[in-house]
N, C-alpha and C positions, 0 to 999 in steps of 0.2 A: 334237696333231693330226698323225695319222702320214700324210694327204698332205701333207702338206707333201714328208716325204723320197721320196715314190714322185714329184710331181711333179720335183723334182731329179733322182731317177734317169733319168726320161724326158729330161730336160733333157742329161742325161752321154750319155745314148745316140744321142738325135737329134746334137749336138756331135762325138761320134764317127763318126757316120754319113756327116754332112755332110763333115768331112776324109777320110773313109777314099775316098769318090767326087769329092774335090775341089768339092764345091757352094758355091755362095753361101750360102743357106740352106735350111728347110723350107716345101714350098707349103703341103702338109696332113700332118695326121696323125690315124690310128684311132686309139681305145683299144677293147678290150675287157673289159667288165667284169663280171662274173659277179654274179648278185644277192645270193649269199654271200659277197661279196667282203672284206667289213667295208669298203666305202668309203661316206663320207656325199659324195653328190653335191655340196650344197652346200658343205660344205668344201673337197672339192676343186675346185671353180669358185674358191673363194677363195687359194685356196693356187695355182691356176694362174697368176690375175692379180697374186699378190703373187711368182711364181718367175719369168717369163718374158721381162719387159721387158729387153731387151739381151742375147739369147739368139737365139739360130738358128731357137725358135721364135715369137720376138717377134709376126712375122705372117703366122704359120700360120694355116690355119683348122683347128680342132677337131673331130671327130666324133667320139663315145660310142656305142658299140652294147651293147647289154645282152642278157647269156645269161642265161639262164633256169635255175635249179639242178635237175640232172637227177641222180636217185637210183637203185639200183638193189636189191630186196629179196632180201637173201640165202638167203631162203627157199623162195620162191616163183619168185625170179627176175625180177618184175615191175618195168619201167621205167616212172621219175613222176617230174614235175614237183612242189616244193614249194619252199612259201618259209621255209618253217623248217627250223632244221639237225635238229631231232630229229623229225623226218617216219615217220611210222608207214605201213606200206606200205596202201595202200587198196585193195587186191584179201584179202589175207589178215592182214590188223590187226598184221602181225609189225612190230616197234620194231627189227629185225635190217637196217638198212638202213645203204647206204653213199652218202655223197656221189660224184659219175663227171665230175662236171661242174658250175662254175655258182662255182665262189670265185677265177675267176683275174682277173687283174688283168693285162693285157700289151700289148701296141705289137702292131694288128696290121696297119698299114701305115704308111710316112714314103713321103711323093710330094718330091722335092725340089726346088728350085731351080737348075738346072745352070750 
């Protein structure tokens, strides 16, 4: 289960964050997560409550926002949305497409505790 290590890392980051501003702890925190992400939500719900008890983010509150995989056809030029990595462009049937957006995985805010 590879959230488990992306939960940790969040954990190293927030940790750092909180000393680098001298904080108590984290009040909230984003993630963003891209629907190519490779992440199974419910593992990492599980991996969060098994990482973060006596942690900075102990009691945080959580927010997940979800991007949407956004593709662009090398062909045609044509911008789409799809949920498969091998997404055929739908204006001109071309399989010449590239992922632009939609597999990241990041922090994209810590509110802290001052």
């Amino acid at each position: 289960m590879h959230e488990l290590s992306l939960v940790m890392a969040i954990v190293e980051k927030a940790e750092a964050t909180v000393l680098e501003h001298g904080a108590r702890d984290v009040d909230s925190i984003t993630l963003r997560i891209g629907r190519l992400a490779g992440v199974e939500p419910d593992a990492l719900a599980l991996a969060w409550e098994a990482a973060i008890p006596q942690t900075v983010l102990e009691h945080a509150s959580k927010m997940e926002m979800t991007s949407e995989a956004v593709f662009i056809c090398r062909n045609c030029q044509k911008e789409f949305t799809a949920d498969d990595l091998f997404a055929c462009c739908p204006l001109c049937g071309s399989s010449a497409t590239e992922l632009v957006a939609g597999d990241e995985f990041i922090i994209e805010q810590i509110i802290l505790n001052l």
